[in-house]
BAZA-103700 format. One record per residue (C-alpha): residue in three letters; x, y, z. Coordinates in pm, whole numbers, plus 50000, padded with zeros to 5 digits. Layout:
N
<numar rest="ALA" u="X" v="Y" w="Z"/>
...
//
This chain:
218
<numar rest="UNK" u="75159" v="06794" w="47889"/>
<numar rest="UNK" u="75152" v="06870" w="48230"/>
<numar rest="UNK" u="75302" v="07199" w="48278"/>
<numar rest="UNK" u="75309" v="07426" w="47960"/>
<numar rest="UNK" u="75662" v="07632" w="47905"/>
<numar rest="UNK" u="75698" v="07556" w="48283"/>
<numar rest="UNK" u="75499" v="07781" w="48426"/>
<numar rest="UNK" u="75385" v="07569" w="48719"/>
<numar rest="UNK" u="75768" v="07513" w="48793"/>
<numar rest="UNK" u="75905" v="07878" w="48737"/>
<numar rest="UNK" u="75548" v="08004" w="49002"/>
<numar rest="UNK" u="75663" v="07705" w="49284"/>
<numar rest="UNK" u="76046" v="07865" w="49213"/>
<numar rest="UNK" u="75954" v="08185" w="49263"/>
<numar rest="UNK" u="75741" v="08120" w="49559"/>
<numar rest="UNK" u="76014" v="07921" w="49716"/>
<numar rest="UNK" u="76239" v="08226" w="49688"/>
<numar rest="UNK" u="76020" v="08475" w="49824"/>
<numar rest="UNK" u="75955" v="08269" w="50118"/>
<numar rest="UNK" u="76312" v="08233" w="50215"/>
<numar rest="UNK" u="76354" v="08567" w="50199"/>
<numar rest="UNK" u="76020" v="08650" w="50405"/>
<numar rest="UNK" u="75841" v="08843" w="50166"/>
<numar rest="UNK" u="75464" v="08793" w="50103"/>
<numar rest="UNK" u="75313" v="08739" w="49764"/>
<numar rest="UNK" u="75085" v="08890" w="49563"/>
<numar rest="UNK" u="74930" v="08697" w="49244"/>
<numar rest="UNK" u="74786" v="08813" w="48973"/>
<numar rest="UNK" u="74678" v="08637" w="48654"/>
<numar rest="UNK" u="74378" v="08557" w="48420"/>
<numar rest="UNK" u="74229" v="08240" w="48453"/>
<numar rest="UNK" u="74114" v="08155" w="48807"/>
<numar rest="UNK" u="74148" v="07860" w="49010"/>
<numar rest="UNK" u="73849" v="07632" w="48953"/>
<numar rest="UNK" u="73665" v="07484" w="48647"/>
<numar rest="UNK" u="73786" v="07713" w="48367"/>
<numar rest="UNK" u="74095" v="07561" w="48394"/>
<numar rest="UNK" u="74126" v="07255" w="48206"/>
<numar rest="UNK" u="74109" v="06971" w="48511"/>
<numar rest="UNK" u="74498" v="06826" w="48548"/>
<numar rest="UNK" u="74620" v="07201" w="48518"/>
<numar rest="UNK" u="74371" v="07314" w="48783"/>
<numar rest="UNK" u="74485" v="07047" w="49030"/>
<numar rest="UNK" u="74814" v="07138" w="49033"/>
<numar rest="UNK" u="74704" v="07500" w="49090"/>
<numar rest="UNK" u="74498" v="07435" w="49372"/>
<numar rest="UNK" u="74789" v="07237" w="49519"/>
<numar rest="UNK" u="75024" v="07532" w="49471"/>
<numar rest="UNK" u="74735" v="07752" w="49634"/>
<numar rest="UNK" u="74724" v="07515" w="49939"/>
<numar rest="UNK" u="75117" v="07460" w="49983"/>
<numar rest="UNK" u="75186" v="07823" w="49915"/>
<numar rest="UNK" u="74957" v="08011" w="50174"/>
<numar rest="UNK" u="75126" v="08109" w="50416"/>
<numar rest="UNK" u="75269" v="08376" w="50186"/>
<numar rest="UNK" u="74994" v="08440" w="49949"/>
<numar rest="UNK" u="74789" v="08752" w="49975"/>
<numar rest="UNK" u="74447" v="08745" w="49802"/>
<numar rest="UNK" u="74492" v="08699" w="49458"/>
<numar rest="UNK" u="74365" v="08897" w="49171"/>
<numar rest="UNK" u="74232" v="08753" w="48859"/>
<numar rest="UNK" u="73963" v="08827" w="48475"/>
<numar rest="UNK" u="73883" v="08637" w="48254"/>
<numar rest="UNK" u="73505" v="08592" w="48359"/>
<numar rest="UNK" u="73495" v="08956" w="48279"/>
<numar rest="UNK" u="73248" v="08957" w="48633"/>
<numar rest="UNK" u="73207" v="09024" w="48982"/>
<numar rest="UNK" u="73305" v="08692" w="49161"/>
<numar rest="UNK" u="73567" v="08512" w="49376"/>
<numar rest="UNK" u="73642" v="08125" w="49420"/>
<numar rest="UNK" u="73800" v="07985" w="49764"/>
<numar rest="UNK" u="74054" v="07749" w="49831"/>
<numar rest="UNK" u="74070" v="07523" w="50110"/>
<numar rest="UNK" u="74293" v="07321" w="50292"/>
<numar rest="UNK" u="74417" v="06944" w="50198"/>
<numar rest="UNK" u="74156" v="06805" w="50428"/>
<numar rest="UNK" u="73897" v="07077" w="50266"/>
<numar rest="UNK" u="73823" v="07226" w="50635"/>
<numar rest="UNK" u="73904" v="07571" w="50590"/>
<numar rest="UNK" u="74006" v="07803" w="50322"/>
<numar rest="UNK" u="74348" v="07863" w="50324"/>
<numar rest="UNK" u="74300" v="08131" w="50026"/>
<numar rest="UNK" u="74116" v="08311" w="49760"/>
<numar rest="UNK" u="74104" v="08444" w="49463"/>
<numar rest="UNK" u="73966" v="08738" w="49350"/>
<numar rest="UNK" u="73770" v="08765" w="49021"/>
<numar rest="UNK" u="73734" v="09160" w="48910"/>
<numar rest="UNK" u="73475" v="09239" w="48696"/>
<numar rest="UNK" u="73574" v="09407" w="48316"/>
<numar rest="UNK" u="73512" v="09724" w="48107"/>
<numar rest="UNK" u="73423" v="09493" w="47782"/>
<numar rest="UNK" u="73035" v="09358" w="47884"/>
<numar rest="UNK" u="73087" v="09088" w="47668"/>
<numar rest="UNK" u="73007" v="08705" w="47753"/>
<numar rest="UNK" u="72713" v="08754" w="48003"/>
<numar rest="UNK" u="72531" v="09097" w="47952"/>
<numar rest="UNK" u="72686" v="09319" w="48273"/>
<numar rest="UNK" u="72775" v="09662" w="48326"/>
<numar rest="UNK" u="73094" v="09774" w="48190"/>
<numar rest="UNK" u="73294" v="09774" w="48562"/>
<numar rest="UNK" u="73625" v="09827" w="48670"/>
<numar rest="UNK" u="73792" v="09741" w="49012"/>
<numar rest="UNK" u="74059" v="09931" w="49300"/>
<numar rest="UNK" u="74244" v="09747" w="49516"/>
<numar rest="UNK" u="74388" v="09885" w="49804"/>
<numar rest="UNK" u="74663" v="09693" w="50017"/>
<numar rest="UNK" u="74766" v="09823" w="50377"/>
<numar rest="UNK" u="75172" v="09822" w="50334"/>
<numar rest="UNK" u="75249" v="09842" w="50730"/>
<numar rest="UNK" u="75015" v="09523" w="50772"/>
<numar rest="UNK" u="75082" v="09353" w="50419"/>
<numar rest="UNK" u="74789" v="09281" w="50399"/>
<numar rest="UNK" u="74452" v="09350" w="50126"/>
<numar rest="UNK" u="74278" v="09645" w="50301"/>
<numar rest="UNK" u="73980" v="09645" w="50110"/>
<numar rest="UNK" u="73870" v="09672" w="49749"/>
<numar rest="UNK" u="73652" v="09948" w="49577"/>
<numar rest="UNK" u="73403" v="09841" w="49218"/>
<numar rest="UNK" u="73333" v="10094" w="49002"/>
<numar rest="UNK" u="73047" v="10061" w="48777"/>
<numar rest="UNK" u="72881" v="10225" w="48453"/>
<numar rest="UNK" u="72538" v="10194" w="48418"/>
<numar rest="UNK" u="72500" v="10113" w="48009"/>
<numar rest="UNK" u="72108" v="10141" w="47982"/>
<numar rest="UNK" u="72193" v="10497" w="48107"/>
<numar rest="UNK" u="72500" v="10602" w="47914"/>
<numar rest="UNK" u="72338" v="10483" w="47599"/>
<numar rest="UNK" u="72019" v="10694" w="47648"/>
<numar rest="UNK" u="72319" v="11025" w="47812"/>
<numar rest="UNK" u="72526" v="10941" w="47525"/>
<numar rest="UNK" u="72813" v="10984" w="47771"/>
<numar rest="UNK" u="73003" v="10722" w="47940"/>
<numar rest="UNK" u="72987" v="10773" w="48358"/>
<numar rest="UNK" u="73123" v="10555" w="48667"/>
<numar rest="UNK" u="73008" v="10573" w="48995"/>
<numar rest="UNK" u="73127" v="10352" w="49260"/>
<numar rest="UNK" u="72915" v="10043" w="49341"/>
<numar rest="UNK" u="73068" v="09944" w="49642"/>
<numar rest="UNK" u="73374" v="09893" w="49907"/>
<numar rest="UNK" u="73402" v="09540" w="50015"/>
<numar rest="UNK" u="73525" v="09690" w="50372"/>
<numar rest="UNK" u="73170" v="09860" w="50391"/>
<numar rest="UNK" u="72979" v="09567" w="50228"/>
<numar rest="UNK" u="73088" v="09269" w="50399"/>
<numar rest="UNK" u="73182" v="09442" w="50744"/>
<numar rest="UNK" u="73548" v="09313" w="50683"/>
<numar rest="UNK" u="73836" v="09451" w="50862"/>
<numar rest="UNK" u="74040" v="09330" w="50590"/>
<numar rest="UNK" u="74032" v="09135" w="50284"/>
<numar rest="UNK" u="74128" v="08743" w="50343"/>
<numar rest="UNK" u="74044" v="08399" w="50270"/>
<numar rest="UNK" u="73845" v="08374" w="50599"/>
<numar rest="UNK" u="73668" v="08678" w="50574"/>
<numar rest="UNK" u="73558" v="08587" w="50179"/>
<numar rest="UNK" u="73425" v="08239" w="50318"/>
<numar rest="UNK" u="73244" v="08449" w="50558"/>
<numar rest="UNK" u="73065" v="08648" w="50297"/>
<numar rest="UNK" u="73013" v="08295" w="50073"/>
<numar rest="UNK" u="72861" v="08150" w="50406"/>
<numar rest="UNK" u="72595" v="08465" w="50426"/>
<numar rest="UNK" u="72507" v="08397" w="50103"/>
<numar rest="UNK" u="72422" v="08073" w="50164"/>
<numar rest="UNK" u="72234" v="08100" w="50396"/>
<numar rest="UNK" u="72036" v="08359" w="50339"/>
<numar rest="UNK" u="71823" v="08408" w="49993"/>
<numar rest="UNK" u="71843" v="08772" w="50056"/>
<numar rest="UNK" u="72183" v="08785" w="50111"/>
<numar rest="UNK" u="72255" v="08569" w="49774"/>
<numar rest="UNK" u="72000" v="08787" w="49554"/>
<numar rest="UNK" u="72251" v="09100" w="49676"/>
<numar rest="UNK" u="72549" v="08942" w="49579"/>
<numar rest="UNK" u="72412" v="08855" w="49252"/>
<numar rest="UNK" u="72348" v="09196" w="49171"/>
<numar rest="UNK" u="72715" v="09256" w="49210"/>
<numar rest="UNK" u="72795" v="08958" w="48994"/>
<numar rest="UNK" u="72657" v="09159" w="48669"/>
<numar rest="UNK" u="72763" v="09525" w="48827"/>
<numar rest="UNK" u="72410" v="09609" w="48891"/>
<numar rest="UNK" u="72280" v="09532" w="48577"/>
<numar rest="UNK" u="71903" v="09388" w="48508"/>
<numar rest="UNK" u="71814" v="09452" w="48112"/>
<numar rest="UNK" u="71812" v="09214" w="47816"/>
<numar rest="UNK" u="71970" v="08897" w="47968"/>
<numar rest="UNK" u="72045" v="08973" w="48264"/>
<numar rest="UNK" u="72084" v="08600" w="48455"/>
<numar rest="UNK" u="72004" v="08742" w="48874"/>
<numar rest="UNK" u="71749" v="08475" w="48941"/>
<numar rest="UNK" u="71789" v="08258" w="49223"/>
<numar rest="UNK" u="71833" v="07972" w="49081"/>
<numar rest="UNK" u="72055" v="08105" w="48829"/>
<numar rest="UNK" u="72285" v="08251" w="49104"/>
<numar rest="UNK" u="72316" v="07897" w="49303"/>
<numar rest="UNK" u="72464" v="07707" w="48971"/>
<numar rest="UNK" u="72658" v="07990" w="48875"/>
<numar rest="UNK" u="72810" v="08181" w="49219"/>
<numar rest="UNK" u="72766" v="07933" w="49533"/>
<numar rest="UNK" u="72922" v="07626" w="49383"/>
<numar rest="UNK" u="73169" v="07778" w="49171"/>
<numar rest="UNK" u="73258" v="08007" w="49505"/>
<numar rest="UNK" u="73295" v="07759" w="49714"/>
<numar rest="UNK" u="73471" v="07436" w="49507"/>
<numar rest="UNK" u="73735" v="07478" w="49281"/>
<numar rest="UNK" u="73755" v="07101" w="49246"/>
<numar rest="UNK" u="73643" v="06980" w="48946"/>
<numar rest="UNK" u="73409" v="06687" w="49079"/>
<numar rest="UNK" u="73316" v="06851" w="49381"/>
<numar rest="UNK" u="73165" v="07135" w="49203"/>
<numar rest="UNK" u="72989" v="06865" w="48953"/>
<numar rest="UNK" u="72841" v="06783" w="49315"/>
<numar rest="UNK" u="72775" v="07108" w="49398"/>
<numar rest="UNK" u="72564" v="07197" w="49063"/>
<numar rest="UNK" u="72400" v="06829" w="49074"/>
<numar rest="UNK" u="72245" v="06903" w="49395"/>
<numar rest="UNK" u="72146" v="07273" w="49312"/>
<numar rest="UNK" u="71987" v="07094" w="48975"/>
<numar rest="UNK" u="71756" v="06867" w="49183"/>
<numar rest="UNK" u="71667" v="07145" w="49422"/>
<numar rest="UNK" u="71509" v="07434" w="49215"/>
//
């Protein structure tokens, strides 16, 4: 099977319409791009991704039920030519987080993804209250000094991160909405296998790469 109930047809169908008729398209779905998607179907996603974005906006997507993103790049992997956004979820199940919830705020003069907002409950301290209480954790605009929310401005955050342990360690934090207690997976090295790699390939082998180098360099 290589596209269940036709989904991959009716999304390229749909896509092809909008774009004759100039309109700009915002995604939104559950699995990401990228290695929870079972190889063959994530191929043809990423093609779809590549072929498609000159129309795409940022796209939103769960499922990890945490604070991450995965980039797409072009045919000849140069630059990224989209992203996808991974919001972070009430239910802190999976990996211990705080329970989190996201805003997204598009800009519908410029059509574009202004900026995004996470909201965050810290669960240590509402189980101790006995009262359930959000507070925001942070505005991507303010964050990552980002005029707006795109593919190249993600990739510019992913690049920080790389570079710098410091940087990495603070977008770790974000990955579990601030939370440290029982479980909490913020190490370094835990970070690198789990947030650079996945981040930055989407491509099944390429991320095997990715993690197989991160593996031989504690």
């Amino acid at each position: 099977m290589t596209d269940p109930a036709g989904q991959f047809e009716w999304l390229e169908q749909t896509l092809g319409l909008a774009e004759r008729s100039h309109e700009k398209v915002l995604l939104i779905g559950h699995v990401p791009p990228g290695h929870d998607l079972r190889e063959k179907f994530n191929e043809i996603f990423v093609r779809i991704f590549q072929r498609w974005s000159h129309i795409l906006l940022p796209s939103i997507f769960g499922h990890k039920h945490l604070d991450s993103f995965r980039l797409v790049f072009n045919e000849n992997d140069s630059a990224p030519c989209g992203v996808a956004l991974i919001g972070p979820s009430v239910a802190p199940s999976g990996s211990p987080h705080n329970p989190a919830y996201r805003v997204y705020r598009f800009d519908s003069d410029t059509v574009q993804l202004d900026t995004f907002e996470t909201y965050y409950c810290d669960i240590d301290k509402s189980n101790f209250l006995e009262r359930v209480e959000y507070s925001l954790e942070y505005s991507a605009k303010v964050e990552y000094h980002a005029p707006a929310i795109t593919a190249q401005s993600m990739y510019e955050v992913w690049l920080n991160a790389s570079r710098s342990d410091r940087d990495l360690l603070r977008y770790c934090r974000k990955y579990a909405s601030l939370y440290t207690g029982l479980g909490y997976e913020g190490t370094l090295a835990e970070c690198t296998a789990h947030q650079l790699c996945s981040m930055r390939y989407v491509d099944h082998k390429k991320l095997a790469s990715c993690l197989a180098i991160s593996d031989s360099h504690p």
